[in-house]
Each structure stands twice: as structure tokens, then as C-alpha cells.
C-alpha positions as YAML, in Angstrom:
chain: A
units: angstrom
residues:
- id: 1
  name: UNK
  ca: [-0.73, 1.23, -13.78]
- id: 2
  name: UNK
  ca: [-1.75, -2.30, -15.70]
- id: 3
  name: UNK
  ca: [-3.19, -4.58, -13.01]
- id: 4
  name: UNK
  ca: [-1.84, -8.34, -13.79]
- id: 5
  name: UNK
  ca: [-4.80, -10.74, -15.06]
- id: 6
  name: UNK
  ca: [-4.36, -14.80, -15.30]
- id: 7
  name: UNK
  ca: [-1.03, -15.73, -16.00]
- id: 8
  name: UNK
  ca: [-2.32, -18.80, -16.74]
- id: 9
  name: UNK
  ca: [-4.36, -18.42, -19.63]
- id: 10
  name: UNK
  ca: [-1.40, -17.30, -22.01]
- id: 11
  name: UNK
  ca: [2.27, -16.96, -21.39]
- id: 12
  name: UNK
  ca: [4.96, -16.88, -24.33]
- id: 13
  name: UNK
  ca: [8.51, -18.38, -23.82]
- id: 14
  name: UNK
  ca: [11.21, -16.30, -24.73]
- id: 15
  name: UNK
  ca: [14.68, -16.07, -23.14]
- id: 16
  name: UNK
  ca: [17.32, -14.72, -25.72]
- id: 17
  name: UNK
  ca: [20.83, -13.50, -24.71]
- id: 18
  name: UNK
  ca: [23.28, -12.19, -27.34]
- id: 19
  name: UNK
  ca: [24.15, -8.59, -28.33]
- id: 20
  name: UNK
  ca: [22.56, -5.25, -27.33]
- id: 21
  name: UNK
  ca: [18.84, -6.41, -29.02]
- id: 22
  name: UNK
  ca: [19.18, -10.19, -27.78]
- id: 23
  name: UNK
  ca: [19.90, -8.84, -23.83]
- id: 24
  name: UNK
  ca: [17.43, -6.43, -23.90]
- id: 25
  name: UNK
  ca: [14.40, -9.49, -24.97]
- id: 26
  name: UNK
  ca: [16.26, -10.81, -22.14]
- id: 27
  name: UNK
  ca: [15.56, -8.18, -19.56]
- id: 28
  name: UNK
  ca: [12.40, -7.49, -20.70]
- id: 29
  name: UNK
  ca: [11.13, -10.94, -21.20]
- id: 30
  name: UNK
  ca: [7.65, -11.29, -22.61]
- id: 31
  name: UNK
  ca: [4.69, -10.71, -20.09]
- id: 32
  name: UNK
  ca: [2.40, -12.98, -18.52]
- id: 33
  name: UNK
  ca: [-0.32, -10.92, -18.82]
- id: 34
  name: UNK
  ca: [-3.44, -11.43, -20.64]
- id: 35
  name: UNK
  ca: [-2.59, -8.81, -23.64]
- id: 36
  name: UNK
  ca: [0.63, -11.48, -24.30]
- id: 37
  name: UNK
  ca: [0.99, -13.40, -27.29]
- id: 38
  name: UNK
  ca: [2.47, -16.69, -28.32]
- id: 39
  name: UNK
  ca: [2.94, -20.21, -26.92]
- id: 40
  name: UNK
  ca: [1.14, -21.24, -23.28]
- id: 41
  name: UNK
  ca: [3.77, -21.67, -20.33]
- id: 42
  name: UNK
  ca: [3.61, -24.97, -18.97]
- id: 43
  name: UNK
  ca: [5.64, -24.27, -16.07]
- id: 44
  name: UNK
  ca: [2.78, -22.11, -15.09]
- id: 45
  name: UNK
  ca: [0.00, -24.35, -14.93]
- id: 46
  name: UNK
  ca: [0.31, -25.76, -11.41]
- id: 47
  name: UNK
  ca: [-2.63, -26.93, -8.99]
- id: 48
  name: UNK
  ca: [-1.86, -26.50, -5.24]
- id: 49
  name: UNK
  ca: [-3.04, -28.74, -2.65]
- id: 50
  name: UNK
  ca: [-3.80, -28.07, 1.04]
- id: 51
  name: UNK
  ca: [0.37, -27.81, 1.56]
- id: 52
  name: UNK
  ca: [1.67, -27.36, 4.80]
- id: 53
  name: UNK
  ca: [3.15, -24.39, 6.41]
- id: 54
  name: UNK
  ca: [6.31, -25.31, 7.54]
- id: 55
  name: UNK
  ca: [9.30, -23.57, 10.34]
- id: 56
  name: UNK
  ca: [12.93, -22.59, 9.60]
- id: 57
  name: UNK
  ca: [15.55, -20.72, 7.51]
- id: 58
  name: UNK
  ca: [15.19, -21.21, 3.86]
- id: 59
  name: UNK
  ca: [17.27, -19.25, 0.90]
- id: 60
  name: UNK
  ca: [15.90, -19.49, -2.57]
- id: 61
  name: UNK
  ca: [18.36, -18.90, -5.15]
- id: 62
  name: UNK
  ca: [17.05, -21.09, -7.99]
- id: 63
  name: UNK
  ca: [13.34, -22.62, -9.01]
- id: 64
  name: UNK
  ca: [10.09, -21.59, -8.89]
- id: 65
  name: UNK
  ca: [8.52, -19.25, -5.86]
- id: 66
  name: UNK
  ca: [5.39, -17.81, -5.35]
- id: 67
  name: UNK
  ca: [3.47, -15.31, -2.69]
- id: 68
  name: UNK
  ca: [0.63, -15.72, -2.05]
- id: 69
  name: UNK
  ca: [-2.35, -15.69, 0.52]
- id: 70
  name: UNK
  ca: [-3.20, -18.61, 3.16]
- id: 71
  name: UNK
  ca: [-4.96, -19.47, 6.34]
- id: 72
  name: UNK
  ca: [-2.90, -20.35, 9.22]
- id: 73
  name: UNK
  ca: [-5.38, -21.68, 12.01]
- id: 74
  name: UNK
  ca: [-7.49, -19.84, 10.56]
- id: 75
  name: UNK
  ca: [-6.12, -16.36, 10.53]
- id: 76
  name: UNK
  ca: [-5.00, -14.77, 6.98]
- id: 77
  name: UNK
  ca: [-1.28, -15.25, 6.38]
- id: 78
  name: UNK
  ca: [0.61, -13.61, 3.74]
- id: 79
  name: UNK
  ca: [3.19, -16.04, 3.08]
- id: 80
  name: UNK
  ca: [6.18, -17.68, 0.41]
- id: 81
  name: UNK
  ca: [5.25, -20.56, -1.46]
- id: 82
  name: UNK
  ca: [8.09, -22.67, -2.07]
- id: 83
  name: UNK
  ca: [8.06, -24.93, -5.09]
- id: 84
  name: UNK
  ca: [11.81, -24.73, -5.65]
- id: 85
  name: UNK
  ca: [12.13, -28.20, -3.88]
- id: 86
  name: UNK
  ca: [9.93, -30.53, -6.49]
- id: 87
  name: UNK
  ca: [13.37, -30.66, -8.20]
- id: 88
  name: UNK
  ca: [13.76, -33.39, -5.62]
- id: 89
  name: UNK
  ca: [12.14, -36.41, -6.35]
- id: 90
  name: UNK
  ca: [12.33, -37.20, -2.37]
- id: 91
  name: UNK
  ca: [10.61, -33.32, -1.65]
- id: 92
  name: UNK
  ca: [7.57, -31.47, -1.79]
- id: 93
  name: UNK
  ca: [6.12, -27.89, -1.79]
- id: 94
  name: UNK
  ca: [5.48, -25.82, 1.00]
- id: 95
  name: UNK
  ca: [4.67, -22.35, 2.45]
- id: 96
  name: UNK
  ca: [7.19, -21.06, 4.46]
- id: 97
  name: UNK
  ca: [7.53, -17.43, 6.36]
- id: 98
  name: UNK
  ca: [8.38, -14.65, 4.79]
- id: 99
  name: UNK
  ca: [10.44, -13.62, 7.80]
- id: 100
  name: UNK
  ca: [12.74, -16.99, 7.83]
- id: 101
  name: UNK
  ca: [12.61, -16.91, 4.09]
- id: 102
  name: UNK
  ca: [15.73, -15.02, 1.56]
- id: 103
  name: UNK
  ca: [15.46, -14.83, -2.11]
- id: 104
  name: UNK
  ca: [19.17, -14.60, -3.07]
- id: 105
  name: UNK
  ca: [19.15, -13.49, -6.69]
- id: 106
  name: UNK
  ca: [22.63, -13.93, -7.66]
- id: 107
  name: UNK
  ca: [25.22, -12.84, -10.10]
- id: 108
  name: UNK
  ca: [23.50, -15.20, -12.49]
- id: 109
  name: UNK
  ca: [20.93, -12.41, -12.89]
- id: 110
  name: UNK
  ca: [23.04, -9.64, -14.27]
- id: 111
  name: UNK
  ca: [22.42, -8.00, -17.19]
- id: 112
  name: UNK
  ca: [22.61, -4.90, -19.11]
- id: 113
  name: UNK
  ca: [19.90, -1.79, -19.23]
- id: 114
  name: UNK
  ca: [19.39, -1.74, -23.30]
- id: 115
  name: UNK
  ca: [19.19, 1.63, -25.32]
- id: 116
  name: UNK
  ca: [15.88, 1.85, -25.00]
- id: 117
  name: UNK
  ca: [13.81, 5.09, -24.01]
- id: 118
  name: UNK
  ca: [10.87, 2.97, -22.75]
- id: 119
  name: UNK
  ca: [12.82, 1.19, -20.05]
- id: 120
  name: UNK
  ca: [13.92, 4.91, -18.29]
- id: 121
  name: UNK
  ca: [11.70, 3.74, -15.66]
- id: 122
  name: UNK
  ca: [14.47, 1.26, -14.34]
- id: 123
  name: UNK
  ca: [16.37, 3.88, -12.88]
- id: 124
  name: UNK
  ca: [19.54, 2.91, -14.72]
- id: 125
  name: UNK
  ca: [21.28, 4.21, -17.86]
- id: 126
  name: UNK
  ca: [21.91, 2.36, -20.93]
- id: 127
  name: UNK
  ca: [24.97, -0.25, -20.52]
- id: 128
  name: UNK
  ca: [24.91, -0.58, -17.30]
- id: 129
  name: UNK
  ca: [24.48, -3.73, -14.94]
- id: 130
  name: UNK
  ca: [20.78, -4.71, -13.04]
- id: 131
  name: UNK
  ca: [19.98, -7.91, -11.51]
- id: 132
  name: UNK
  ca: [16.90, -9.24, -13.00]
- id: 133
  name: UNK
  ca: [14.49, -11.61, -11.87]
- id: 134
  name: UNK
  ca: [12.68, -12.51, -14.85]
- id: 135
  name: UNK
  ca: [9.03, -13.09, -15.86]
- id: 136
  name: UNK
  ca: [10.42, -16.34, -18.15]
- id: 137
  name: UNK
  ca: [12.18, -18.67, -15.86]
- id: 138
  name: UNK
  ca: [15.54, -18.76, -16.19]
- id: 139
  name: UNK
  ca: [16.58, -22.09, -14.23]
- id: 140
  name: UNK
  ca: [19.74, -20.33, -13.09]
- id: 141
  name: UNK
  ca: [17.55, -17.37, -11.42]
- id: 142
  name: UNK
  ca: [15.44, -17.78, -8.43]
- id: 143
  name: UNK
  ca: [11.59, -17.39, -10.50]
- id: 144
  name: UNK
  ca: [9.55, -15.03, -8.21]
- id: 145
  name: UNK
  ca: [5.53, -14.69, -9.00]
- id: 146
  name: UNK
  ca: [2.62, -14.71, -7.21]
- id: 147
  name: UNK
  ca: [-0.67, -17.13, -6.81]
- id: 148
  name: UNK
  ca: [-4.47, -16.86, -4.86]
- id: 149
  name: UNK
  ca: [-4.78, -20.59, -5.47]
- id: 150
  name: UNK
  ca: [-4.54, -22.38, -1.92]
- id: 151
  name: UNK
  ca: [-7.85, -24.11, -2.18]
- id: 152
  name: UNK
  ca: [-9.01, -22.56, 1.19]
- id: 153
  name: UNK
  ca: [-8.70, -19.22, -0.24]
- id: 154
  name: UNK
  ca: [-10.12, -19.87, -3.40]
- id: 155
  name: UNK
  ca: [-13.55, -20.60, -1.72]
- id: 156
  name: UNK
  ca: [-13.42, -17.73, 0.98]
- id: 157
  name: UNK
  ca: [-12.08, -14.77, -0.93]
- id: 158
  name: UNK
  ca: [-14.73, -12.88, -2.78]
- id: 159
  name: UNK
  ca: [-13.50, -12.75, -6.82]
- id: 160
  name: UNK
  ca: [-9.85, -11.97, -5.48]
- id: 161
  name: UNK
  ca: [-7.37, -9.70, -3.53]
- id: 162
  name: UNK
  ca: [-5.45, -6.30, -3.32]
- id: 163
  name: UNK
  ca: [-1.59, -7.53, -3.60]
- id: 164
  name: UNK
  ca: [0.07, -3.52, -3.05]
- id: 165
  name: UNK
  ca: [3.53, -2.58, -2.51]
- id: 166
  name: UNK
  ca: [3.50, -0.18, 0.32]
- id: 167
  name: UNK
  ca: [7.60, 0.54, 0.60]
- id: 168
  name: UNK
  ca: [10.99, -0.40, -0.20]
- id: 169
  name: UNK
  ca: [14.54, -0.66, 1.47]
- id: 170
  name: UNK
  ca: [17.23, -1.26, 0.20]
- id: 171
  name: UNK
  ca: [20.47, 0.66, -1.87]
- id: 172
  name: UNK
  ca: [19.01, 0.77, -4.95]
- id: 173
  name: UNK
  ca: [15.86, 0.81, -7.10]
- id: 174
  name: UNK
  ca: [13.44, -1.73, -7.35]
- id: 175
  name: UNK
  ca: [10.85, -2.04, -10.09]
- id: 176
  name: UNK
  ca: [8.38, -4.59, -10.99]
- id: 177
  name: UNK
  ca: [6.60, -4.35, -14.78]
- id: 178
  name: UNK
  ca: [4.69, -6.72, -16.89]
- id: 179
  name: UNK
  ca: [5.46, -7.35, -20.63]
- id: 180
  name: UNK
  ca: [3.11, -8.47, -23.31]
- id: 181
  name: UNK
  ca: [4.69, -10.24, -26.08]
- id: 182
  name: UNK
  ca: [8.22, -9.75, -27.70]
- id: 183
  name: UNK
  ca: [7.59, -6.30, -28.26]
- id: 184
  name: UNK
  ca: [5.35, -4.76, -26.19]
- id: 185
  name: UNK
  ca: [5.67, -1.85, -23.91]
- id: 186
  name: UNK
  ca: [6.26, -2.80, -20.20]
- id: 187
  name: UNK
  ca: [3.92, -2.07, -17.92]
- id: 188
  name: UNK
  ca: [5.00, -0.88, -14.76]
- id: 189
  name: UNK
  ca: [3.03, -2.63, -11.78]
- id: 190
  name: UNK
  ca: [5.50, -0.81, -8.87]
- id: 191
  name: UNK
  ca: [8.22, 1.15, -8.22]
- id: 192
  name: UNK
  ca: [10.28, 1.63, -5.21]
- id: 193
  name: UNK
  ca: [10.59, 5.48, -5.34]
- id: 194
  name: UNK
  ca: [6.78, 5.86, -5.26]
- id: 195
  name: UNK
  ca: [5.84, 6.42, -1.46]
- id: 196
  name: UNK
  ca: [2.31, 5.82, -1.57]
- id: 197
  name: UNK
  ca: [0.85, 2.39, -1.67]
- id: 198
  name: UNK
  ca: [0.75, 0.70, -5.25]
- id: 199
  name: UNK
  ca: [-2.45, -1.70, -5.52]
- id: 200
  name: UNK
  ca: [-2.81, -4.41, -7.76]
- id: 201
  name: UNK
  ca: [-6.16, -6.57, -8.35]
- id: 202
  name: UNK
  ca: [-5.02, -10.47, -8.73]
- id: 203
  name: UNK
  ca: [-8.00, -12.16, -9.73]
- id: 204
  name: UNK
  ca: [-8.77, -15.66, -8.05]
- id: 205
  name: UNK
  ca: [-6.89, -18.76, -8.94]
- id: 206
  name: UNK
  ca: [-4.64, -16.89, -10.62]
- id: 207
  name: UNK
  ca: [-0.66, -17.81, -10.89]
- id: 208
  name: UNK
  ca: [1.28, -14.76, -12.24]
- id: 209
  name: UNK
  ca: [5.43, -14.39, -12.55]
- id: 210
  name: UNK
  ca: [6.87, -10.80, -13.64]
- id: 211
  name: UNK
  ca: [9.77, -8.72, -14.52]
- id: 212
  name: UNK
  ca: [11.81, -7.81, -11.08]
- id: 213
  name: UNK
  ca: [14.88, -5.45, -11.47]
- id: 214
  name: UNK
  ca: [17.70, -4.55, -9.26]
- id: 215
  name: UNK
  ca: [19.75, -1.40, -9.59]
- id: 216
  name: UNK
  ca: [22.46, -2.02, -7.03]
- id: 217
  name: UNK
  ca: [23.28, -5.18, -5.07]
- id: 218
  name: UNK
  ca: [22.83, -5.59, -1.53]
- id: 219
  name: UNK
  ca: [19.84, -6.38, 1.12]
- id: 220
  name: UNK
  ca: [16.17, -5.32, 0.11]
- id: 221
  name: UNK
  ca: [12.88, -5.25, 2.09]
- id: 222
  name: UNK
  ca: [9.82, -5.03, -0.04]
- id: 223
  name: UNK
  ca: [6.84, -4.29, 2.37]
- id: 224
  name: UNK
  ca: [3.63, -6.10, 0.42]
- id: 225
  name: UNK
  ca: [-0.13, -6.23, 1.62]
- id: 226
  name: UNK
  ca: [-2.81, -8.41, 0.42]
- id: 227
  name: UNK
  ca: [-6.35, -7.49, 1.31]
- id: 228
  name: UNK
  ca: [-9.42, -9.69, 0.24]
- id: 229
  name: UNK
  ca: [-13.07, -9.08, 1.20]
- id: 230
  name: UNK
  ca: [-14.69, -12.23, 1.89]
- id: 231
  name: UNK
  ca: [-17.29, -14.44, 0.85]
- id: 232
  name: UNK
  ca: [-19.21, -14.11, 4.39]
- id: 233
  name: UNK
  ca: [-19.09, -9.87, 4.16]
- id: 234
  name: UNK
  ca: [-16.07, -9.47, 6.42]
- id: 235
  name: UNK
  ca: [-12.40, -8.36, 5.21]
- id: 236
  name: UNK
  ca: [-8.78, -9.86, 5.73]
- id: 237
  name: UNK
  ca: [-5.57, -7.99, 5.39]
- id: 238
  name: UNK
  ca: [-1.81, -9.09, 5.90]
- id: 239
  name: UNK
  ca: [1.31, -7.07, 5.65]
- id: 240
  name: UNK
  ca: [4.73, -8.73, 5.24]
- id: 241
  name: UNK
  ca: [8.38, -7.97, 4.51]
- id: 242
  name: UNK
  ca: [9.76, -9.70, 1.63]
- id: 243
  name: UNK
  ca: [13.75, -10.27, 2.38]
- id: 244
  name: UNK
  ca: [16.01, -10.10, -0.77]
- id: 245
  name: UNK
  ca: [19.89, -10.55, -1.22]
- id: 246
  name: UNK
  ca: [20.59, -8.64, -4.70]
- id: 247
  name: UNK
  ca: [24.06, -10.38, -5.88]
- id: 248
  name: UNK
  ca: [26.19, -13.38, -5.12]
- id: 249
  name: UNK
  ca: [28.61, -11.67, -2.51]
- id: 250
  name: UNK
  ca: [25.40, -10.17, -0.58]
- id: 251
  name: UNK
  ca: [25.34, -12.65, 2.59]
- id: 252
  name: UNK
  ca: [21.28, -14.12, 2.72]
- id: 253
  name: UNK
  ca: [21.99, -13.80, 6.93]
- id: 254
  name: UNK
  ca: [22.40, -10.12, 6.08]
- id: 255
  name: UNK
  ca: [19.05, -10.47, 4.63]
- id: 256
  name: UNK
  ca: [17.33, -12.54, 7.48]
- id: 257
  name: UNK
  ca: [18.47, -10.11, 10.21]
- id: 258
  name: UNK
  ca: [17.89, -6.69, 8.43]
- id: 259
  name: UNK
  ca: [15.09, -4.91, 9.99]
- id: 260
  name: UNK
  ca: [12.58, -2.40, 8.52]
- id: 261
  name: UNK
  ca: [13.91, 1.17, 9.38]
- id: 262
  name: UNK
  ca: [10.75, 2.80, 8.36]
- id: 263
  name: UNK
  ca: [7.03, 3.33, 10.27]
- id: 264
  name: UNK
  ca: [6.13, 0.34, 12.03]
- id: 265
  name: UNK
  ca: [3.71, -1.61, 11.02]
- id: 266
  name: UNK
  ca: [0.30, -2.33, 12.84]
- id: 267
  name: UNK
  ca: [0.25, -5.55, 14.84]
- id: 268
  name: UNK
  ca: [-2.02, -8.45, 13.27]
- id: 269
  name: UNK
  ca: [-5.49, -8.41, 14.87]
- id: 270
  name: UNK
  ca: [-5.40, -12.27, 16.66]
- id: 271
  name: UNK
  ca: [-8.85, -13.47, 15.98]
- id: 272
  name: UNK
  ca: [-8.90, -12.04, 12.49]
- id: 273
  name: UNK
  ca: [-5.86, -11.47, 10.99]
- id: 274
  name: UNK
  ca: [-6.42, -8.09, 9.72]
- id: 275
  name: UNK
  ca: [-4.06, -5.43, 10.61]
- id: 276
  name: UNK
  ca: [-5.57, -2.86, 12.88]
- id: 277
  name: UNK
  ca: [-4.79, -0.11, 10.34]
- id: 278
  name: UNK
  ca: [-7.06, -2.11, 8.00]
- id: 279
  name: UNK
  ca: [-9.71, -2.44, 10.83]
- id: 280
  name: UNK
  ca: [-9.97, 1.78, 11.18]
- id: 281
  name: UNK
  ca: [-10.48, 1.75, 6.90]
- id: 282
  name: UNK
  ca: [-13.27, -0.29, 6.63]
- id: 283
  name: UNK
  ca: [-15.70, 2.71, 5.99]
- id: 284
  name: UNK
  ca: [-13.53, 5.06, 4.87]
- id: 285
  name: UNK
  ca: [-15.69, 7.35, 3.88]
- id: 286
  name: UNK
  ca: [-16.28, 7.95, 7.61]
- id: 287
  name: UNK
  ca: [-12.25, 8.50, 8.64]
- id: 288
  name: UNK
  ca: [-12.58, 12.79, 7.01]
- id: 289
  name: UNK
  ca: [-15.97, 12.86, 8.28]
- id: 290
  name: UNK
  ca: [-15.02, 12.21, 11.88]
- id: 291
  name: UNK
  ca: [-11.98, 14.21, 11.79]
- id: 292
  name: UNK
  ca: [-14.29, 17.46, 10.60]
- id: 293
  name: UNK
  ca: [-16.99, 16.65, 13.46]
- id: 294
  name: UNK
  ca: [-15.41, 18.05, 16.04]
- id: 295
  name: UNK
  ca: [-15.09, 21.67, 14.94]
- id: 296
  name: UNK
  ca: [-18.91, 21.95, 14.02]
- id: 297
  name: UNK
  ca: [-20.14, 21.53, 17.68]
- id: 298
  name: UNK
  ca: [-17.23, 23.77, 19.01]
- id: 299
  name: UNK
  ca: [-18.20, 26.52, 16.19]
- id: 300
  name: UNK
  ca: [-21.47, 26.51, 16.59]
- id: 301
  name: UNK
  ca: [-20.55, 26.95, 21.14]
- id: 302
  name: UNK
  ca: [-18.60, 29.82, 20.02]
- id: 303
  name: UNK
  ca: [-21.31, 31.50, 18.05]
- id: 304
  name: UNK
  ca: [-23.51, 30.71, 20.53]
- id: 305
  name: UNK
  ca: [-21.51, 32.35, 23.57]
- id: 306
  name: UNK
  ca: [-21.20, 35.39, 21.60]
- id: 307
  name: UNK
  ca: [-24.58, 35.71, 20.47]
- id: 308
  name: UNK
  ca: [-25.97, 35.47, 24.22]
- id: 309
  name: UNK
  ca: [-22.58, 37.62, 25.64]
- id: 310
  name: UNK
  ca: [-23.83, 40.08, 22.90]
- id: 311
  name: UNK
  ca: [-27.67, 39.78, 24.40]
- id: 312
  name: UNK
  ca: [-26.88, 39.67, 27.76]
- id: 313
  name: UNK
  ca: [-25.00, 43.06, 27.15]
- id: 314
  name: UNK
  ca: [-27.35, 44.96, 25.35]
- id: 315
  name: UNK
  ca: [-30.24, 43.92, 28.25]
- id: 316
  name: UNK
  ca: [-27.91, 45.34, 30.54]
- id: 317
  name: UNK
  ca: [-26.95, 48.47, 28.91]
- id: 318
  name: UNK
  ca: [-30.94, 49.33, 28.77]
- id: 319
  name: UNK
  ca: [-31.78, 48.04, 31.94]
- id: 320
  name: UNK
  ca: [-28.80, 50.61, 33.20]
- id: 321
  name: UNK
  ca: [-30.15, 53.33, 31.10]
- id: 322
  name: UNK
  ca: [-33.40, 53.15, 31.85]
- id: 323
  name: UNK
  ca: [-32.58, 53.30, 35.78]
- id: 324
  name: UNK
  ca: [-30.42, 56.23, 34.78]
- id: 325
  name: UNK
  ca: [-33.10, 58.03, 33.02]
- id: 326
  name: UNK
  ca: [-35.18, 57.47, 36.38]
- id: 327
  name: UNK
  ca: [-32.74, 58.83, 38.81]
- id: 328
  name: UNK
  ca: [-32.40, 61.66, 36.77]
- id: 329
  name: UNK
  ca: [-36.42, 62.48, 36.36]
- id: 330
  name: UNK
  ca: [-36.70, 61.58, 40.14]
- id: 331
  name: UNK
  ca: [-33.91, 64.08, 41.17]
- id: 332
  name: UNK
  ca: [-35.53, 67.06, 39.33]
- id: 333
  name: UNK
  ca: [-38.65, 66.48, 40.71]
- id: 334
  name: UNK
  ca: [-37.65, 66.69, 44.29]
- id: 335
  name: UNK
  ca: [-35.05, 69.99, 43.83]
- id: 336
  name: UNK
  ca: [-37.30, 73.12, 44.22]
- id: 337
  name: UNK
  ca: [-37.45, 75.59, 41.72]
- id: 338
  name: UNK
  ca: [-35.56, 78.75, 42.56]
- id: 339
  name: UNK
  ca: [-35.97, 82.49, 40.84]
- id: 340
  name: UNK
  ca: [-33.92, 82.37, 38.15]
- id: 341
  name: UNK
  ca: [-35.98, 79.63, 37.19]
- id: 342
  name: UNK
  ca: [-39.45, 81.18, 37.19]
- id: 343
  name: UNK
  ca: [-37.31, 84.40, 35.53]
- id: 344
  name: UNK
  ca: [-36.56, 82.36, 32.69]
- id: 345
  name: UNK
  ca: [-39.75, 80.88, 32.19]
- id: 346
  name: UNK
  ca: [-41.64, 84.02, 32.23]
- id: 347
  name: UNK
  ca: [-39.08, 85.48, 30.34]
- id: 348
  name: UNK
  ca: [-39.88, 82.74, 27.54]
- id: 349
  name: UNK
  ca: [-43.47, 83.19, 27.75]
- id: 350
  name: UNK
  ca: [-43.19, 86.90, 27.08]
...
């Protein structure tokens, strides 16, 4: 897997549609990566203030929207930058809550898996239909990325963060790759059939958008963690559910009141932020060391019990024998010696 570097530093603007070839440049628009080639993106040079954090229901189905890390009172917040509202002359941005917040990627989005063996990954065939949310904006398409460039976390995280996918829901596949140039290969950053967590580094003050594809319509969950050691030696971690209505008859209040079906997750340490699951990691080289512990003291009881049963048994098999032998020599010392006896003995020395 290709971790994403700075989007910023060279993004080339391509959005064809026409024929098999022209749709496929289309789904696969070119990266944002470092490895990309061509003309810088202006649309992804952006400078973020202190913006606020703001309450209330929000669906996003055109602009520009990042994720990204902030503190909220002080406690680590993964949250949803909206920037779709500087359209307005009369609005700003603002973060909002990922829980009161619906990306509805809508029929404007659909197009066609090309012929193309290095796209299997998508989980569709050739020909037919995904939703796409593109790493080029597309001003008809919601344009989903992700930033570490809130000016609080720029000088508190240490060099940057762990942004990991950790599980999907939803009725069909979801994958998420990076493309550098008009022709290179993608490079798959996560895929919603892996189970394990997918890491990727995001360096700081760094503003990235990439390729997101949709197999089927309907109501996805995409359960994302950002971890960041800090500046002053301690960590922060965040998990949130990322709520996504996949075609223009999916309802976004389906999407706001769908709930994870999976594992819980761990509730948010208060004073920290950090989940408690990232709390019991922090030396993980500890976690199989503890859970082997217990078995050494309880192996080396049992070999101990048997080696002193085993002692204990063989004292008292001598001790026994020798009080045998003594009952024995003591009895045929006291039983007088009768004829036969002195018969035999003379008969022997003869």
C-alpha cells in the first residue's frame, strides 16, 4: 500500500468523459500524490484558519470537503471540514460532526468500470455502473479529501498522523486509490473487504483529495482513526464513522440514523481524547508479553509441587523401610532358636 504524500506540492487537472478510454481517465482521474505529473491544482492550495466547530445536520452533495484532525476544548476530534459553503459570498468554512454530517454522492457520480485489468480491484466488471468520488473535482460531485492543517494541530502533532480505515458498512464495495498522472497505475490506499486496519501516514500540513468508488448505491459507514504522537511525548487517537448516501434516490436521513452493526467502539478517554483501546497499545510490545506471564509462574508451581510430592515420597518410602528392616531384625532376635535350627547349622558346618 502507497501512503499519500503532499497533495499540495503537485496535482494535474484532468477530467475527460467520452467513450470507453475518455470514462475510464474519468474514473481514474490523475493522483494527487507526489509521483503525479503535470499542472499544480489551485483548488488545492488552501490555508485554514482557527474555524469554528459548529452544531447541526448538514448534507454535502457538491464542493469541496475535507477530514481532518482538530482540538475541541482541547480534546482531539476527528472531524468534517466543510468548505462547500465559500460558494456563498455571505458564508464561511467550518468543521462540523461527522455524526450530523452526510456526504450524498449522487447520480451525478456514475460511471462505467473500463476494460482495464488494473482496476479488478474495484470489485466490479467491465461496463458496469460505480459511483465515483473523484480525486479531480468535479463541481457536480461532492470533492472528499483529507487535511492536518488546523493551525493548532500543525504545532502539536509530531511530523504527522495515522489516518486508517478500520471497517466498512454498507451494500457494496468501497475502495479508495491514488493515481499518479494520466497513466499511472492506481494505488490502492483501502479497501472495504480487508478486515484488518489499513494505515496511512499523512504528513503535516498536508491537503490530499483521492479516488473514492462505489459498487452499489445505498447507506455506507466508513469507520476511520487518526492517531498522532505529540510534540510533548504523549499520543492522541480518534475514531469516527463517516456517513455516506451512494446515489440520488438513497435518502441522507437514512444515512444520519444508520448505526454501526459491527464491534463497538471504545468510548473517548475525557481528559485526553484517546480511545481507551489506544491507551492499552501504547507499549505494545508489552500486550504478548503480559498475556504469556501468567503461565511461567503457574509452570514453574507445578514443577515445583511435583518435584517436592516426588521428595516427600521417596523420604517416606525409606523412612518406612528402614523401620521395616528394624522390626524385622528386632523380631528375630527375641524368638529363641529351636532344634531344627541348631540341626541345620551343624549340619552346614559339617
Amino acid at each position: 500500500m502507497t501512503n499519500p504524500t503532499r497533495s499540495r506540492r503537485r496535482a494535474p487537472v484532468l477530467w475527460r468523459t467520452a467513450a470507453a478510454a475518455a470514462l475510464a481517465l474519468a474514473l481514474l482521474t490523475p493522483a494527487t500524490a507526489a509521483l503525479a505529473e503535470g499542472d499544480d491544482d489551485p483548488n488545492l492550495d488552501q490555508t485554514l484558519d482557527d474555524l469554528p466547530v459548529v452544531q447541526g445536520e448538514r448534507v454535502l452533495d457538491a464542493g469541496h470537503v475535507d477530514m481532518g484532525p482538530k482540538f475541541v476544548d482541547g480534546q482531539w476530534r476527528f472531524l468534517i471540514h466543510d468548505d462547500a459553503a465559500r460558494a456563498d459570498a455571505n458564508a464561511s468554512s467550518v468543521w462540523r460532526y461527522p455524526e450530523q454530517t452526510v456526504l450524498h454522492v449522487r447520480d451525478q457520480a456514475e460511471l462505467t468500470v473500463p476494460d482495464d485489468q488494473a482496476y479488478e480491484f474495484i470489485g466490479a466488471a467491465p461496463g458496469e455502473p460505480v459511483w465515483v468520488i473523484p480525486q479531480t473535482q468535479n463541481p457536480e460531485v461532492v470533492w472528499l479529501g483529507w487535511n492536518t492543517q488546523d493551525p493548532e494541530v500543525m504545532s502539536t502533532i509530531d511530523r504527522g498522523i495515522t489516518l486508517s480505515l478500520t471497517g466498512v458498512q454498507g451494500p457494496g464495495i468501497a475502495t479508495v486509490y491514488l493515481q499518479s498522472g494520466s497513466f499511472g497505475e492506481p494505488q490502492l490506499l483501502w479497501d472495504s473487504r480487508v478486515t484488518d486496519a489499513q494505515p496511512a501516514w499523512v504528513d503535516v500540513n498536508t491537503h490530499t483529495h483521492a479516488n473514492w468508488v462505489f459498487t452499489e448505491p445505498g447507506v455506507y459507514l466508513l469507520r476511520l482513526q487518526a492517531d498522532a504522537d505529540l510534540v510533548d511525548g504523549t499520543s492522541a487517537s480518534d475514531t469516527q464513522y463517516i456517513r455516506v448516501a451512494v446515489g440520488t434516490d438513497t435518502d441522507p436521513a437514512d444515512a444520519l440514523a444508520a448505526s454501526w452493526e459491527g464491534a463497538a467502539e471504545p468510548e473517548p478517554d475525557a481528559e485526553t481524547g484517546a480511545d481507551a483501546e489506544e491507551e492499552a497499545t501504547e507499549t505494545p510490545a508489552a500486550a504478548p508479553e503480559d498475556d504469556a506471564d501468567p503461565l511461567v509462574p503457574i509452570l514453574i508451581g507445578v514443577i515445583a509441587l511435583v518435584a517436592a510430592s516426588l521428595i516427600v515420597g521417596f523420604t517416606v518410602a525409606i523412612v518406612r523401610g528402614n523401620r521395616a528392616k528394624k522390626r524385622i531384625l528386632a523380631a528375630r532376635a527375641s524368638t529363641p532358636q529351636t532344634e531344627s535350627d541348631d540341626d541345620a547349622r551343624g549340619e552346614e558346618r559339617r
